[in-house]
Phi, psi and omega in degrees: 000312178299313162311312166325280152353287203298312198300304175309297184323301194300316194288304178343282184332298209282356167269011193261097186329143167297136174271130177236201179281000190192012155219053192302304180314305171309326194279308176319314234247296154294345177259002183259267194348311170294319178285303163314331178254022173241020168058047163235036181281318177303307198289356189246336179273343174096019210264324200260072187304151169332117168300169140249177216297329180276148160289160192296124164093346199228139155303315208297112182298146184253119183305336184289352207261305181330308183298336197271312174299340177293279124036282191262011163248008177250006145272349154254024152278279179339296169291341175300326178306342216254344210255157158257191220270337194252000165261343175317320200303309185313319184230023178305311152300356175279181193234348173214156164334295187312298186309330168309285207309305204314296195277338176304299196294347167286287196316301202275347175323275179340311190316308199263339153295322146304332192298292209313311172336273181323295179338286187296312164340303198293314167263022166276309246243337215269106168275154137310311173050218173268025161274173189271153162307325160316320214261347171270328184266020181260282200298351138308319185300342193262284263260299165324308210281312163310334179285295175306003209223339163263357180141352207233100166249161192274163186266174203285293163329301155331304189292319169317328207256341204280324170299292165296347149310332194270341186266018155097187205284326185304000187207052152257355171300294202286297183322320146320311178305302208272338167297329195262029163280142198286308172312128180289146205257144185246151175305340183292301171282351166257347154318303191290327218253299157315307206292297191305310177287325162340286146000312192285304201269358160295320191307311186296296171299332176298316159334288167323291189308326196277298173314341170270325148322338190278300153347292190294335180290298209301317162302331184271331177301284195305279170042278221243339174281005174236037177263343189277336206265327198271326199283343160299307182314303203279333161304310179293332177284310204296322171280005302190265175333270190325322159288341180286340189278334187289322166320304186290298155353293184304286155017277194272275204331002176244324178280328178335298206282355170309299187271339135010273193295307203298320186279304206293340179269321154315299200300302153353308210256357159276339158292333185290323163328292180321272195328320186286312187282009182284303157336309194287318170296333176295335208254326210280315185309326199276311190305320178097025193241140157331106175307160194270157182306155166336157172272124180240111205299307180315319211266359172259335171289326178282314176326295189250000000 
């Protein structure tokens, strides 16, 4: 029987990624399934204790002791085999299977308690949006199945309510129908209960697109049998228009020259300023009289 084991264990074995700093859930996940259907899970978890070497009252070696050290040195051959070089360093000391698991599942805690943390966000966190109902309750279904692979599995009910949060407002008749039910809701039937209004609601949209294609023909028909009818109208709009863009024309060509006149008298009426006061200094100069302060065109323009 231990040969057997051993033989199964190895082909198995060599296909199970090295356990590294960062895929302990994945390397855990696959090795309890393996250990479990050959009935050495007790002996890995430390659950199945060393028998002793006498049988009770007697000299005589107790053959269960013999089995369980055979037993537990092909799960710690195995699992060493299973590590890579930087996780080896953890357990060159250990003395049994169990002592390996032991220190791994301490070392990886902190981690895997983050993990679980993230897990759920995602599936707290997690829409249908435009995936198909197949294609939302499978990614969820991985998102559960990863939770469960770090320690945490979800109850069923749980997994249900998380499912029905998700899939938007287009599927709130049955999510209402299977939330007020008394009864526990199973995945199969809320699965079954989406998918048929999925359905529904293909249905409904297809219904739409084709009326709104139909629509649009028949508007391009009255369209093009009322296009013959419009070219007089649209002559008359068009000429309509040109006058008015001409009107406008006219428009600004006239304040232009409005503000034209306005600057050239302006210009005008500040020379006469310049001049008058130039004047004034020549008369305060001949006269022996102080000049008047700088010209300040605001304070001359209020003057006069």
């Amino acid at each position: 029987m231990g040969i057997e084991i051993v033989r199964i264990l190895i082909e198995i074995g060599a296909k199970i990624n090295s356990l590294d700093r960062h895929n302990y859930s994945y390397w855990r996940s696959l090795i309890i399934p393996l250990v479990r259907a050959h009935g050495l899970e007790g002996i890995l978890r430390g659950t199945t204790p060393r028998p002793e070497p006498l049988l009770a009252g007697t000299n005589t070696m107790n053959p269960g002791f013999n089995h369980w050290i055979r037993c537990d040195a092909l799960l710690m051959s195995w699992l060493m085999n299973s590590l890579s070089e930087a996780m080896l360093g953890h357990v060159l000391h250990c003395e049994s299977a169990a002592d390996i698991w032991t220190v791994f599942a301490s070392l990886f805690a902190t981690q895997s308690k983050a993990r679980q943390l993230q897990l759920h966000l995602s599936i707290q966190n997690t829409k249908k949006g435009s995936l198909s109902i197949d294609e939302y309750i499978l990614k969820m279904k991985n998102l559960v199945d990863s939770l469960a692979g770090v320690g945490h599995k979800l109850l069923d009910q749980e997994f249900v309510m998380y499912i029905l949060g998700g899939v938007g407002h287009e599927y709130e008749t049955v999510v209402i129908l299977l939330t007020a039910r008394a009864d526990a809701l199973t995945l199969q039937e809320v699965q079954y209960m989406l998918q048929n209004q999925e359905m529904r609601i293909e249905q409904t949209n297809s219904q739409n697109l084709d009326n709104v294609q139909a629509n649009y023909a028949q508007f391009n028909k009255n369209a093009s049998s009322s296009n013959g009818n419009n070219n007089c109208g649209r002559d008359n709009h068009r000429a309509v228009v040109t006058c008015e863009i001409e009107a406008l024309n006219r428009m600004v060509v006239v304040h232009l020259m409005a503000m034209d006149v306005v600057l050239v008298l302006f210009s005008k009426f500040v020379a006469r300023l310049v001049i008058l006061h130039t004047n004034v200094i020549i008369d305060m100069t001949l006269t022996h009289k102080p000049a008047p302060p700088p010209l300040s065109l605001k304070a001359t323009i209020h003057k006069h």
